[in-house]
Backbone bond lengths (Angstrom), bond angles and torsions (degrees), N, CA, C in turn:
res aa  C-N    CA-C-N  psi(-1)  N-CA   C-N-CA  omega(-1)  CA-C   N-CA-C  phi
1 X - - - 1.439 - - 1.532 108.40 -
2 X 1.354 119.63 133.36 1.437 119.15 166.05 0.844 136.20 -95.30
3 X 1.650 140.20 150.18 1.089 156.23 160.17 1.636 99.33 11.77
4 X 1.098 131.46 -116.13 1.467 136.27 165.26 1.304 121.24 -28.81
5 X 1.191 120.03 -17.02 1.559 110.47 142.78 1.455 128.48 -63.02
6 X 0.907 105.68 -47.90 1.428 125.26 175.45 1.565 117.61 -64.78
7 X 1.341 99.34 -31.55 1.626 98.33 176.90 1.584 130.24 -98.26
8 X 1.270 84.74 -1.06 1.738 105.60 172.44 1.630 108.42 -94.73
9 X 1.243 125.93 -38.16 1.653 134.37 170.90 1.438 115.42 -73.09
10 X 1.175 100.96 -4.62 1.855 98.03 -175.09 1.593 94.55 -136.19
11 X 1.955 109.00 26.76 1.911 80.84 176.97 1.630 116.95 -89.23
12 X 1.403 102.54 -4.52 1.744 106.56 -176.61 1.257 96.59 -85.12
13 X 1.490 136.05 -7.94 1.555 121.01 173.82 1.947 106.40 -96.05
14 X 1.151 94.45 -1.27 2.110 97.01 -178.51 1.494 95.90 -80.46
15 X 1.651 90.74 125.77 1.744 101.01 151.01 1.711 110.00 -69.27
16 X 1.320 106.22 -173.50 1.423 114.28 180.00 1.372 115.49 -86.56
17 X 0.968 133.31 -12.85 1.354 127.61 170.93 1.825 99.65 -110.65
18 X 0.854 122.42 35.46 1.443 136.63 160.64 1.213 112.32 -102.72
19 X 1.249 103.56 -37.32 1.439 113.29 -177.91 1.412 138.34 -90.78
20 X 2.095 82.59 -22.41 1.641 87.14 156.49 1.328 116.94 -93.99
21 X 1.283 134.01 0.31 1.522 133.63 169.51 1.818 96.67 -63.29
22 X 1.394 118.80 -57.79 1.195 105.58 -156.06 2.170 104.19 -80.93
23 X 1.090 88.60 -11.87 1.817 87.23 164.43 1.230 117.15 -69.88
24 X 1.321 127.20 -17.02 1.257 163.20 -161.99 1.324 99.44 -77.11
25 X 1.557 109.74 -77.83 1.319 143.25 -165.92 1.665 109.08 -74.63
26 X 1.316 121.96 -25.91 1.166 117.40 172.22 1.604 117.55 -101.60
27 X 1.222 111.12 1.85 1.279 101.07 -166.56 1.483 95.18 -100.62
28 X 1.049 130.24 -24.61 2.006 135.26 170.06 1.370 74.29 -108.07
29 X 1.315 127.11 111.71 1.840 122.43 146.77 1.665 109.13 -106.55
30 X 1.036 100.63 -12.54 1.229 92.80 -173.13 1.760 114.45 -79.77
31 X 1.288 111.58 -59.59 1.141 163.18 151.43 1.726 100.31 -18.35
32 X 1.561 103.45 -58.83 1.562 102.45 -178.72 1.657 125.76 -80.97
33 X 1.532 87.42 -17.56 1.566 108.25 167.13 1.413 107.32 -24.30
34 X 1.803 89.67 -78.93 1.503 116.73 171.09 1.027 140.17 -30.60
35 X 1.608 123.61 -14.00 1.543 132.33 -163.70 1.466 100.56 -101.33
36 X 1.241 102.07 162.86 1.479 108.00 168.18 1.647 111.79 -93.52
37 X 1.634 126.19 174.69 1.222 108.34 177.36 1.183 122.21 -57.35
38 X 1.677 121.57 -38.67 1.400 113.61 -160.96 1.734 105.30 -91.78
39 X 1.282 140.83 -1.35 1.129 158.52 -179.66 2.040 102.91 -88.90
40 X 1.389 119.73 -42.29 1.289 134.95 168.24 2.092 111.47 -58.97
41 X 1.767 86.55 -39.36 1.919 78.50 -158.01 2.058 73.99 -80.97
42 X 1.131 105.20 -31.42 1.723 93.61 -158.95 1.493 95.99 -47.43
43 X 1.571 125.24 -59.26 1.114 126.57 -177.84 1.659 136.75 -54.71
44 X 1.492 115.00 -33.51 1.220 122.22 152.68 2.102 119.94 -69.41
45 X 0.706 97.48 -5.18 1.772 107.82 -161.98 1.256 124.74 45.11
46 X 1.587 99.61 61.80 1.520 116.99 -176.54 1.357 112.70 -131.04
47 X 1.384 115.84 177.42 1.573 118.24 174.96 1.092 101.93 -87.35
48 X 1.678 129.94 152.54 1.093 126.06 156.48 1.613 129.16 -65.82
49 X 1.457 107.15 -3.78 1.567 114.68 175.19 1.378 107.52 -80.55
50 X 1.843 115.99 -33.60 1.735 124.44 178.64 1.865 97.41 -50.26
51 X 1.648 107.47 -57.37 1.135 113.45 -162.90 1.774 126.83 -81.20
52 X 1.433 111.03 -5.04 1.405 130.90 142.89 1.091 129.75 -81.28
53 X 1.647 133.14 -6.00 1.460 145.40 169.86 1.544 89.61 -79.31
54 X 1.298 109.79 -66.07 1.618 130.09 179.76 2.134 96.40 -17.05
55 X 1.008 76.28 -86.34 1.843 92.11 -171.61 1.614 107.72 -43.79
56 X 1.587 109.56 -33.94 1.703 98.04 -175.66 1.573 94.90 -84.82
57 X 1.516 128.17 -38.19 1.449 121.94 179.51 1.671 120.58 -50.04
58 X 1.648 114.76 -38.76 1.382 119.52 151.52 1.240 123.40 -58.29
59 X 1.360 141.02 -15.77 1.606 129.50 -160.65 1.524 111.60 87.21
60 X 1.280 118.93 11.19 1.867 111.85 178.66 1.253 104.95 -71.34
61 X 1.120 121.43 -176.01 1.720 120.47 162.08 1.690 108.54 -102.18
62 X 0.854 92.42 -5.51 1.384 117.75 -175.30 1.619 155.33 107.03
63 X 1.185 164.20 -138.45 1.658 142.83 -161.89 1.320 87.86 -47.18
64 X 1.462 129.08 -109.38 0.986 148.46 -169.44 1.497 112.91 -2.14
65 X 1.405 120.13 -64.83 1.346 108.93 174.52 1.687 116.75 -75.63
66 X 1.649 124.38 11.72 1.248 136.69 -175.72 1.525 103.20 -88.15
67 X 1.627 105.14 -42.50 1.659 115.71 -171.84 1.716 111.11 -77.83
68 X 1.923 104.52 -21.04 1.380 92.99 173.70 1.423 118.45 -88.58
69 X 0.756 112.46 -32.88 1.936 130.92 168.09 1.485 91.31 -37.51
70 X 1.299 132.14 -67.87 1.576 142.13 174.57 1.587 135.79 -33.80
71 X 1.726 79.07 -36.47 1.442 78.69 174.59 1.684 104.70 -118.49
72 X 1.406 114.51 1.39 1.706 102.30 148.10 2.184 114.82 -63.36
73 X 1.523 90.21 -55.61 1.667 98.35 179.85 1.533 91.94 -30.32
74 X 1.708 133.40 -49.63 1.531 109.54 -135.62 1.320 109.04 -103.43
75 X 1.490 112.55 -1.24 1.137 143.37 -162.57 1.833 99.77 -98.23
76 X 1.610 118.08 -26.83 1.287 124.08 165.36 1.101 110.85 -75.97
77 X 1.677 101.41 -49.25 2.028 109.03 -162.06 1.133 108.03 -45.31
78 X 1.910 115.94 -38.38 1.499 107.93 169.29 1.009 150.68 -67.93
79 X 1.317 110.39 -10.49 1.244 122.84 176.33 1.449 131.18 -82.05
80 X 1.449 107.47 112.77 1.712 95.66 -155.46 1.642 142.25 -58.22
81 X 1.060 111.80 3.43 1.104 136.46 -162.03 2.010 114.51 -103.99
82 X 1.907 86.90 -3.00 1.661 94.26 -168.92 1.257 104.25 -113.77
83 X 1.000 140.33 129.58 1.666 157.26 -174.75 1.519 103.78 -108.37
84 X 1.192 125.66 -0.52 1.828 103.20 -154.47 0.938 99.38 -103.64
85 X 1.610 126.96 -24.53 1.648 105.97 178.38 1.299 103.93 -84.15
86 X 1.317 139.09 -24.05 1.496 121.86 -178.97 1.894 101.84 -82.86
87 X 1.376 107.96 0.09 1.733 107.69 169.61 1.135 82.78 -68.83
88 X 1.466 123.55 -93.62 1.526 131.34 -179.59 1.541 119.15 2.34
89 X 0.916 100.02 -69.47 1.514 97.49 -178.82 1.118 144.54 -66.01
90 X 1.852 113.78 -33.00 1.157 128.59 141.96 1.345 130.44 -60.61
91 X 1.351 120.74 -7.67 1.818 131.71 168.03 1.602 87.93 -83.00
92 X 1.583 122.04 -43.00 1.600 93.88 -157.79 1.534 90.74 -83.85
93 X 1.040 134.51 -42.95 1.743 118.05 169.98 0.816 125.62 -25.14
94 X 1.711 124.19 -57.54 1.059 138.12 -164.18 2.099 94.67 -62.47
95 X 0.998 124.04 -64.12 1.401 143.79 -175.14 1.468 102.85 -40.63
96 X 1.487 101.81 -57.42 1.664 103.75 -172.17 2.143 107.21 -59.83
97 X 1.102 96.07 -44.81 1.565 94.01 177.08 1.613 111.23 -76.52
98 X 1.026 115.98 -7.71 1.542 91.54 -179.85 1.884 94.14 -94.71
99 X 1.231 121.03 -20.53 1.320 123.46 174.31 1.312 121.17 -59.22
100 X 1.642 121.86 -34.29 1.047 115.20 -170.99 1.784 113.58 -95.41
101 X 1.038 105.60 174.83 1.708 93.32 -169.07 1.530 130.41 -76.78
């Protein structure tokens, strides 16, 4: 199962700052691939424990299989013909603002 599989079946279980980690995470996917954990939470402004809950709350095993998932996602995003991760992302936008007050 991929990345965006996974994040579409588990979005009624995301808090709101779950959701902005992974808006986070998809919007540089390529890019975040690349990071290490503590270089990732620095850049989202999170803990790296938020963003290792993250990966076990999806089904990852954890970072490692989080950063490859990342760089399949970015490896789609390019491809012109694929809409779903920028669907994705604009559903979790859309979500995060109607959440907040």
């Amino acid at each position: 199962m991929n990345l965006q599989t996974r994040i579409y079946e588990k979005q009624g279980d995301l808090s709101g700052s779950e959701k902005e980690i992974i808006q986070g995470l998809l919007s540089s996917a390529k890019e975040n691939s690349q990071l290490s954990l503590k270089d990732l939470s620095k850049k989202l402004y999170v803990s790296e424990s938020a963003i290792f809950r993250l990966c076990k709350k999806l089904g990852l095993s954890g970072y490692s299989e989080l950063k490859f998932e990342l760089s399949a996602v970015s490896s789609i995003k390019n491809h012109p013909n694929n809409n779903f991760v920028k669907e994705m992302a604009d559903l979790t936008t859309n979500t995060i603002k109607q959440l907040r007050p």
